[in-house]
C-alpha positions in Angstrom: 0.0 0.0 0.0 1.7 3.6 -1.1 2.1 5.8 1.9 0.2 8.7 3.3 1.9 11.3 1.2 0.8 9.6 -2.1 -3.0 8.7 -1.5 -3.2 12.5 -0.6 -1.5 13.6 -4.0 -3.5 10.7 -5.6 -6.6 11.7 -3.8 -5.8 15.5 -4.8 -5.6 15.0 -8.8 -8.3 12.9 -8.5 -10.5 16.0 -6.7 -8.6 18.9 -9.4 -9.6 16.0 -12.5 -13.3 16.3 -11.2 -13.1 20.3 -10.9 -11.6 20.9 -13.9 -14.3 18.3 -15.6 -16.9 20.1 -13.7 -15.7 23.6 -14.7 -15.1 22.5 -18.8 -18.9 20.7 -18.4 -20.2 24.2 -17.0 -18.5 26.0 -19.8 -19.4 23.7 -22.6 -23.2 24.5 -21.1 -22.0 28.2 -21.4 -20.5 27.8 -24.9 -24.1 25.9 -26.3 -26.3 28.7 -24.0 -24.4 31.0 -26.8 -25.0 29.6 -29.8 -28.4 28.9 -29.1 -28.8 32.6 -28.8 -26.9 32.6 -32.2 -29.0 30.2 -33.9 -32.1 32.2 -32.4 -30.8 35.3 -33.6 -30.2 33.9 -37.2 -33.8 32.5 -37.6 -35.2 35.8 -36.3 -33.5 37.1 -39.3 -34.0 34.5 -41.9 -37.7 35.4 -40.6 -37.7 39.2 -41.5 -35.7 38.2 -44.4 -38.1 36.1 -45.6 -41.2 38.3 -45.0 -39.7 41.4 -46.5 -38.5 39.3 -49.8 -42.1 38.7 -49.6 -43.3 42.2 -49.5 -40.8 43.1 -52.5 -42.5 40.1 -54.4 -45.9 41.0 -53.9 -44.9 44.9 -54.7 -43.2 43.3 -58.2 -46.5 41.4 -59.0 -48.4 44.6 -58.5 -45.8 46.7 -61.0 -46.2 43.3 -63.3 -50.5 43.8 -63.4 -50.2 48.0 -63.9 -47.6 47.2 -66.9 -50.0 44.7 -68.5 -52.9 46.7 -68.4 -50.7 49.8 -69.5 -49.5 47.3 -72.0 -53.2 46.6 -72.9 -54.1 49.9 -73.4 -51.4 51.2 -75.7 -52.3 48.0 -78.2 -55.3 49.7 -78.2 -54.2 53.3 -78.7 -52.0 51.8 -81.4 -55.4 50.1 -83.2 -57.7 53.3 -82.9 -54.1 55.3 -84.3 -54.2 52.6 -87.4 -57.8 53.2 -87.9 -57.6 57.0 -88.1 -54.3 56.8 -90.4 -56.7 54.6 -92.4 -59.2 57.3 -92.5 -56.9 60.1 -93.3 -55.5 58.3 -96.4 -59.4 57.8 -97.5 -60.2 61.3 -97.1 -56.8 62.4 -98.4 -58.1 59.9 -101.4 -61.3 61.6 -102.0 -59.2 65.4 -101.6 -56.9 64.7 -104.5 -59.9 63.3 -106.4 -62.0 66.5 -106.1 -59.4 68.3 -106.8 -58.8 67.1 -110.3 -62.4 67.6 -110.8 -63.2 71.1 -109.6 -59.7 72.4 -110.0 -58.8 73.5 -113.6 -55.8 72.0 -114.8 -52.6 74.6 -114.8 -51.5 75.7 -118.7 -48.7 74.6 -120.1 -46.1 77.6 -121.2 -46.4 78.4 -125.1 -49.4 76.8 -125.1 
């Protein structure tokens, strides 16, 4: 059996061993506390990430709906434009037509 001296260095590492377990337990519960707060803090702002890319999506859809009916309306400016370029060149039609007939013709020099 060692002596006295020994089972009280042997009994001494054996108390530090269970401290310093102890103490590195209690700091890897410190250590998770902290990235629990982290993980928290990321979800919080994956959350108001997530909402305000919705917000943004929902404000796009609304710009896509105005442009279509903007769209929509200029295909039909652009049809009542063709239809009054169409009339134009009938009455313009009609013009040079009267005009041969009412309008003497100009005389020729020498002639």
């Amino acid at each position: 059996m060692p002596n006295r001296d020994v089972q009280w260095v042997i009994g001494t590492m054996i108390v530090l061993a269970g401290l310093l377990v102890w103490r590195i337990d209690a700091g890897f519960v410190g250590v998770n506390a902290r990235i629990d707060d982290v993980n928290a803090r990321i979800d919080d702002v994956r959350s108001e990430l997530t909402t305000g890319i919705a917000a943004v999506n929902a404000r796009v859809d609304g710009v896509n709906a105005r442009m279509d009916r903007i769209e929509a309306r200029l295909d039909g400016i652009d049809e009542r434009l063709r239809n009054v370029e169409i009339a134009f060149g009938k009455v313009d039609q009609r013009l040079l037509t009267i005009e041969r007939v009412v309008l003497p013709a100009p005389e020729r020099p020498g002639g």
